[in-house]
C-alpha positions as CSV (number, residue, x, y, z in Angstrom):
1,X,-20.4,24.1,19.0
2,X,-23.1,21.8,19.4
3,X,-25.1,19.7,16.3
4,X,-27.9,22.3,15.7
5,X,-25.0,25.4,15.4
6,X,-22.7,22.9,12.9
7,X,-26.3,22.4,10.7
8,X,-26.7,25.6,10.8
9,X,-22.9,26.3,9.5
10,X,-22.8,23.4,6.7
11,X,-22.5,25.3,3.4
12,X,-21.1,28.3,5.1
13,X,-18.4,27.5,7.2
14,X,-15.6,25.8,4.9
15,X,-14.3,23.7,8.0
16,X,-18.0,22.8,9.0
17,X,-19.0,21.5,5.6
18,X,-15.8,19.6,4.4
19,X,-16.0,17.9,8.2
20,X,-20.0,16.8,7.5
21,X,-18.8,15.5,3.6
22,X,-16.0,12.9,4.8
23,X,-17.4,12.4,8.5
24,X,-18.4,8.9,7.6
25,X,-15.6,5.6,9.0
26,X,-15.3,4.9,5.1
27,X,-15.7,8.2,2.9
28,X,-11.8,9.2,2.8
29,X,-10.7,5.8,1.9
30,X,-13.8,5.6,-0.7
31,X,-12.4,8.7,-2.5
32,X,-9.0,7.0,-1.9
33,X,-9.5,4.4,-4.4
34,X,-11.7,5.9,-6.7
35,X,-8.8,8.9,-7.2
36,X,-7.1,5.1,-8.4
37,X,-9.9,4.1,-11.2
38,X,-13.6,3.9,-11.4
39,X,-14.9,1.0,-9.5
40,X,-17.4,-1.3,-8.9
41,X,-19.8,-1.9,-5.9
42,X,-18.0,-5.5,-5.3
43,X,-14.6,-4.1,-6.1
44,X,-14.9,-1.3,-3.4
45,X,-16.0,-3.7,-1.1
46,X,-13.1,-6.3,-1.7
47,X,-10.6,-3.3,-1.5
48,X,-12.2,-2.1,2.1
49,X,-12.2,-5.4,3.0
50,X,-14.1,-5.3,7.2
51,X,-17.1,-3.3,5.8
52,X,-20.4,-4.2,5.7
53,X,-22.4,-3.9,2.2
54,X,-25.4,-1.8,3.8
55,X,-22.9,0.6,5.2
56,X,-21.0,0.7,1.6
57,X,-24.3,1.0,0.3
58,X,-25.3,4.0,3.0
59,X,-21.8,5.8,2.4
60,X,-21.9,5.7,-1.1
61,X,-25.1,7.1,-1.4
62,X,-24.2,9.8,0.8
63,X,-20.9,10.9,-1.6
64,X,-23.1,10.8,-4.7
65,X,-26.0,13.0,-2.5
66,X,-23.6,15.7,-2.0
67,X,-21.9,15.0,-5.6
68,X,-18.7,14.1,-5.0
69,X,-18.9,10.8,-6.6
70,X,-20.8,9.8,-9.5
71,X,-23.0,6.6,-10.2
72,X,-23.3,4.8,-13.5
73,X,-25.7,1.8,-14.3
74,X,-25.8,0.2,-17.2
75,X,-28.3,-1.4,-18.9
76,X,-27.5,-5.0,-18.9
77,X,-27.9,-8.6,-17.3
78,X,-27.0,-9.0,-14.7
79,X,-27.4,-5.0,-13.6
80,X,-23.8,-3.3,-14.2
81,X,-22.9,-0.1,-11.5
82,X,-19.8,1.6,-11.2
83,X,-18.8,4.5,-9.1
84,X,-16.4,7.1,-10.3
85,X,-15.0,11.0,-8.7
86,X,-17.2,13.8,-9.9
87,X,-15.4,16.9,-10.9
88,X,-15.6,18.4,-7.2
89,X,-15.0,15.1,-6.0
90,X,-11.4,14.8,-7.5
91,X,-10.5,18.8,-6.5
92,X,-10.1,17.0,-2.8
93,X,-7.5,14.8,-4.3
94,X,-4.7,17.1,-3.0
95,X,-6.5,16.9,0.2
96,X,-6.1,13.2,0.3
97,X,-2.7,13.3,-0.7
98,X,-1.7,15.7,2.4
99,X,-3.5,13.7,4.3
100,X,-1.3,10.6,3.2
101,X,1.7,12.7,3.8
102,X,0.7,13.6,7.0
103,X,-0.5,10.3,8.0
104,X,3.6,8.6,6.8
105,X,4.8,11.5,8.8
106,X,3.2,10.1,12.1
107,X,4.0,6.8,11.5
108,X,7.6,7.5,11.6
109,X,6.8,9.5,14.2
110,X,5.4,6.7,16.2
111,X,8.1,4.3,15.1
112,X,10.9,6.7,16.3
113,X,9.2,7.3,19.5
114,X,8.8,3.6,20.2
115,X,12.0,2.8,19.4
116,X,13.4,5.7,22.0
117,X,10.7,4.0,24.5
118,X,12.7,0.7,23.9
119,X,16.5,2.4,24.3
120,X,15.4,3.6,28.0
């Protein structure tokens, strides 16, 4: 399937559209954290720790596009934004927490097979 046939399928293919929504390096550990609390900018880049604050910027504008988290400024000084799970945003939850599963699962994985490398 190239690019053009994947456009084409985003919004009708489930597999094509949830692989566009959480294609970007950051966006699964973005909805990570914010499953934990509502955040702010600074706090979500502390907790990512190696990412750059235009591409936190660029990724979080690209969840709230497509609504799966919300922004909320406040009216203050100095400027207040935090960044919370929309309603759709927290039905992929479970997602995230298979995917944690799965990913512990391969860990051990790995570990036992290193550890049978070492034996040999």
């Amino acid at each position: 399937m190239d690019k053009n046939e994947a456009e084409e399928l985003f919004g009708i293919c489930p597999y094509v559209t949830t692989q566009k929504l959480f294609s970007g390096k950051w966006s699964l550990l973005i909805m990570h954290l914010l499953q934990e609390k509502t955040m702010r900018f600074g706090e979500l880049q502390r907790a990512l720790g190696d990412i750059t604050q235009t591409t936190l910027t660029k990724q979080l504008r690209f969840l709230e596009d497509y609504n799966l988290i919300q922004r909320k400024v406040f009216n203050t000084i100095p400027p207040k934004v935090e960044y919370s799970l929309t309603g759709i945003g927290t039905e992929f939850m479970p997602v995230i927490q298979a995917l944690a599963v799965f990913g512990d699962s391969y860990i051990t994985f790995m570990k036992t097979k290193k550890q049978n490398v070492k034996k040999e």
